[in-house]
C-alpha positions in Angstrom: -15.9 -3.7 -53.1 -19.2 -3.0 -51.0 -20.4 0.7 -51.4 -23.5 2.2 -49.6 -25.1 5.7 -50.1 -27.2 7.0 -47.4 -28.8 9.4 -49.5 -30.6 11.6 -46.7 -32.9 13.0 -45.4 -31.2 15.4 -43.8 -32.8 16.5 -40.4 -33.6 12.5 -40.3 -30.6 11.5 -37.8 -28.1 10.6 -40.6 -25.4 11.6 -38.4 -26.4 9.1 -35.6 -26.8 6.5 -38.5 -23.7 7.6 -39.7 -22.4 6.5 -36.1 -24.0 3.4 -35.5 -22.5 2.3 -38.9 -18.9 3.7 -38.4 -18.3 4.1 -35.0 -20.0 1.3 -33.3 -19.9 -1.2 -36.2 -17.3 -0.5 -37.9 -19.6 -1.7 -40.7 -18.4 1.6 -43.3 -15.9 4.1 -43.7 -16.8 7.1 -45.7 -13.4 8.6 -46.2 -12.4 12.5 -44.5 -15.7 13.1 -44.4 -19.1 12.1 -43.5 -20.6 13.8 -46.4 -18.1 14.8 -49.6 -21.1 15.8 -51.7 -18.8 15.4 -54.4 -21.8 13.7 -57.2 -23.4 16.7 -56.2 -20.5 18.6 -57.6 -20.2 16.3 -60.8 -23.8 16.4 -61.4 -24.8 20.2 -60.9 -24.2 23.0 -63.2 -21.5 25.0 -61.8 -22.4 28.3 -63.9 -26.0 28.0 -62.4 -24.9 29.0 -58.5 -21.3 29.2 -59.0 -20.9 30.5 -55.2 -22.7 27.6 -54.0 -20.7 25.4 -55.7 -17.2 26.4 -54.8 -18.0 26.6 -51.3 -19.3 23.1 -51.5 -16.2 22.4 -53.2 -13.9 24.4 -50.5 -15.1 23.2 -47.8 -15.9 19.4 -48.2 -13.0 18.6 -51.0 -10.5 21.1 -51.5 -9.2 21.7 -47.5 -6.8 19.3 -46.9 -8.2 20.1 -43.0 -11.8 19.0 -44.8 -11.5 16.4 -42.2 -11.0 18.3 -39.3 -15.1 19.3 -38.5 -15.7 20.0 -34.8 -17.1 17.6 -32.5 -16.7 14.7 -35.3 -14.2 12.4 -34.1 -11.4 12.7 -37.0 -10.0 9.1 -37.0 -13.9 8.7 -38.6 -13.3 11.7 -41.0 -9.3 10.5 -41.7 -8.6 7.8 -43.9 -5.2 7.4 -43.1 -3.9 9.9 -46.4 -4.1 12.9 -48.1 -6.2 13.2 -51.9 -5.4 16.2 -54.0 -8.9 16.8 -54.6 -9.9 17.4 -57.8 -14.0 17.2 -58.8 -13.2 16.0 -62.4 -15.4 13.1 -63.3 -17.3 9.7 -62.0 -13.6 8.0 -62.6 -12.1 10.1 -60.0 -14.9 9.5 -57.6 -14.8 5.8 -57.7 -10.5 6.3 -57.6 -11.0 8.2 -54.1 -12.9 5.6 -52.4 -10.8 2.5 -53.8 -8.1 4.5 -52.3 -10.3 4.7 -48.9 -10.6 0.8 -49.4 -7.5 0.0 -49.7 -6.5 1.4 -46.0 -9.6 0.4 -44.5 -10.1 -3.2 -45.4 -9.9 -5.9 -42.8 -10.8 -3.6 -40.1 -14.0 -2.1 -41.8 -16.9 -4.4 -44.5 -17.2 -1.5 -46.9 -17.2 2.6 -48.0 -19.7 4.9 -47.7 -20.6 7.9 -49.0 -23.3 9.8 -46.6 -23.8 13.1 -48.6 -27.1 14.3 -47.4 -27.0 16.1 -51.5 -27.5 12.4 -53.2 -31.3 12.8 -52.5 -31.4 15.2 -55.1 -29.7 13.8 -57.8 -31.7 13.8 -60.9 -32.7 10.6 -62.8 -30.5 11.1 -66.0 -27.3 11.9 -64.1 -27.6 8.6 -62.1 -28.6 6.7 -65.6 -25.5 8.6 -66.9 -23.2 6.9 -63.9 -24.7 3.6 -63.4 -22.8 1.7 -65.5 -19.6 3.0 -63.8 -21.1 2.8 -60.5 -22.4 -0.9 -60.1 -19.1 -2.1 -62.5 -16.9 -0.5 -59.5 -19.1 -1.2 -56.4 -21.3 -3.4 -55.1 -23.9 -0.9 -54.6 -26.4 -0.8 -51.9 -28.5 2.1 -51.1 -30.2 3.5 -47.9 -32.3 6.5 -46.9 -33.6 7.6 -43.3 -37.6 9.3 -43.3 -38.7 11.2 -40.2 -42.4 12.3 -39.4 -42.2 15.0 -42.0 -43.6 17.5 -40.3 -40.9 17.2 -37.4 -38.1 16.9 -39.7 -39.4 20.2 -41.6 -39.7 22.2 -38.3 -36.3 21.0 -37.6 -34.7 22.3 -41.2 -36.9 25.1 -40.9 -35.0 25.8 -37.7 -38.1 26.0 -35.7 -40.1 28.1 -37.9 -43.5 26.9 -38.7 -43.5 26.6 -42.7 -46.7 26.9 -45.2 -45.7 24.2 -48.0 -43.1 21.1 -48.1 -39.5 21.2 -49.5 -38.4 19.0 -51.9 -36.8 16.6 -49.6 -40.4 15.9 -47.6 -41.6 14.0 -50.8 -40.6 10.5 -49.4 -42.2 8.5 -51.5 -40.4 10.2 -54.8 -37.0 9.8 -53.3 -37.7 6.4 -53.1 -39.0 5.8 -56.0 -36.2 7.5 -58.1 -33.9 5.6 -56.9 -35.4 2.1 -57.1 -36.7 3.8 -61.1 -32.4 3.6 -61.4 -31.0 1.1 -59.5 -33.4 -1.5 -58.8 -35.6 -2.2 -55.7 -33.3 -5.1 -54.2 -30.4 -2.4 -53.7 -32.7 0.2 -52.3 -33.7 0.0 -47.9 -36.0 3.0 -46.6 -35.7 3.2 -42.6 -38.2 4.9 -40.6 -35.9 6.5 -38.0 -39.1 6.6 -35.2 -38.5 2.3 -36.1 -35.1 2.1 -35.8 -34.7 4.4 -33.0 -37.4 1.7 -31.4 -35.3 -1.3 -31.5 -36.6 -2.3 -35.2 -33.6 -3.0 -36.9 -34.3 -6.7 -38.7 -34.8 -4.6 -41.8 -31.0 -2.7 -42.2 -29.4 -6.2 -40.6 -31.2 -7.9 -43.4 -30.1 -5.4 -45.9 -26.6 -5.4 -45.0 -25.7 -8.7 -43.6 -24.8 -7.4 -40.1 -25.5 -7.4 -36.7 -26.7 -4.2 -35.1 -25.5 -4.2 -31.3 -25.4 -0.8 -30.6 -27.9 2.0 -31.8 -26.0 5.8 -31.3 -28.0 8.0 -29.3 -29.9 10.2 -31.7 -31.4 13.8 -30.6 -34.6 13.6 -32.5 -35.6 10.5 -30.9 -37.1 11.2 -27.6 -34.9 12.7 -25.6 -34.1 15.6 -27.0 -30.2 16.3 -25.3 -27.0 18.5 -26.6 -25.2 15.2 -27.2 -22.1 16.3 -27.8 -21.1 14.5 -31.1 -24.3 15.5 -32.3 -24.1 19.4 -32.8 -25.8 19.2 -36.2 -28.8 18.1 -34.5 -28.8 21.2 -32.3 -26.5 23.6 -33.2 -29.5 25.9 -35.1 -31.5 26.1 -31.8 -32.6 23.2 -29.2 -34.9 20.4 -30.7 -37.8 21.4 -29.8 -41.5 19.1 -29.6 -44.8 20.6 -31.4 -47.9 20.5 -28.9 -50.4 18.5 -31.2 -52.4 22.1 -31.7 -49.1 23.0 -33.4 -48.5 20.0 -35.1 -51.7 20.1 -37.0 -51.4 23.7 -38.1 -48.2 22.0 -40.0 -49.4 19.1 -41.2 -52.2 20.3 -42.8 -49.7 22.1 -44.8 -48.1 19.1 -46.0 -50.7 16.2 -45.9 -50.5 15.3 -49.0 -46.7 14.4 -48.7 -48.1 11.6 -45.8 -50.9 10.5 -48.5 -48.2 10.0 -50.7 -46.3 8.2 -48.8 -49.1 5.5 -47.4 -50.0 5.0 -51.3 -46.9 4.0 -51.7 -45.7 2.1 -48.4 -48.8 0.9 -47.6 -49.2 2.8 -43.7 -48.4 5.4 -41.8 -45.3 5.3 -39.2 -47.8 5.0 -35.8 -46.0 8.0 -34.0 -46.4 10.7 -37.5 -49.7 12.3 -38.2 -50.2 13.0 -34.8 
């Protein structure tokens, strides 16, 4: 059974990838939600942030209307049954989406799990589940980088910001997971890239055909699509006059130096 985690970024149009791989391809199903967080759940300490964790757990698990978020179509968010949730361990989690396989084969290639929180799983919880994980799935891995200082200003919910969060560092996402999983089972896009018709890379990486590219807020145009309240709903996306812009960056250049030391260039429309 295929499996592919879209570990982030958030603020990077995962939900329009989430689309062009569910809706329009019908490449992935992800189950009753686009993002379960539920390795979040297994892997965090639940005495640390207890409140954070239960309404993690509430909301994206426990509900048996978990599926029911507005302006998400829910025969994408519905798998066709009902799981009595319970977080428990790595077995259950790989139960839950052989259960999503079973009523989705034929019509879709593989599940999904999109949980934005997979980008900050630490490197001895996924060494603790990797054995479980790649003897269940066949385990591929993506991850979606915007210019960072764009996809900070956008978290940051237009704010300007004087540092990067941990989810800018590129680069070390990447690197983590490849440290884990291998580099063969690991695809960075560069949404600017994809958004620009350069999609060889995730066709090559998943054996598909891309025919269809969902529209995607941050890229361009800037519009209140309406499947696409995340994008918007904490203020309109807004463009940075490059006086603005460089304010930013120069809070954060070294998370662009990092990522050319380890990539090799910089995307042609960031750092500018």
């Amino acid at each position: 059974m295929k499996m592919l985690w879209n570990v982030g970024v958030n603020y990077a149009a995962t939900t329009p990838l989430w689309y062009t791989l569910t809706l329009d391809q019908k490449y992935c199903h992800t189950g009753h939600r686009k993002e379960i967080h539920w390795l979040y759940l297994l892997s965090e300490d639940r005495e640390k942030n207890p409140e954070k964790y239960e309404g993690r757990y509430k909301s994206f698990l426990k509900s048996d209307k978990a599926y029911l978020k507005p302006n998400k179509p829910s025969h994408l968010q519905n798998p066709g049954f009902y799981h009595n949730f319970h977080v428990g361990a790595i077995d259950d989690y790989i139960s839950y989406y052989q259960k999503v396989w079973e009523h989705v084969k034929g019509e879709y290639s593989s599940v999904a799990d999109f949980s934005n929180t997979l980008a900050t799983m630490k490197v001895d919880y996924m060494n603790s589940i990797k054995d479980k994980i790649l003897d269940a799935f066949d385990l591929k891995i993506t991850m979606i980088f915007r210019d960072p200082v764009r996809r900070l200003y956008s978290s940051n919910q237009y704010y300007d910001f004087i540092k990067p969060d941990n989810i800018s560092h590129y680069a070390r996402i990447y690197k983590k997971f490849v440290s884990v999983f291998g580099e063969e089972r690991v695809c960075p896009i560069i949404m600017e890239e994809f958004w620009d018709g350069q999609v060889d890379l995730l066709e090559d990486f998943l054996g598909i055909k891309i025919n269809t590219i969902h529209p995607n807020c941050f890229a361009g145009d800037y519009q209140r699509h309406k499947d696409l309240e995340d994008q918007w709903i904490d203020g309109d996306p807004k463009s940075l006059t490059p006086e603005h812009y460089q304010r930013l960056y120069s809070n954060i250049e070294d998370v662009y130096k990092d990522f050319e030391n380890k990539f090799g260039y910089i995307q042609k429309q960031w750092a500018k």
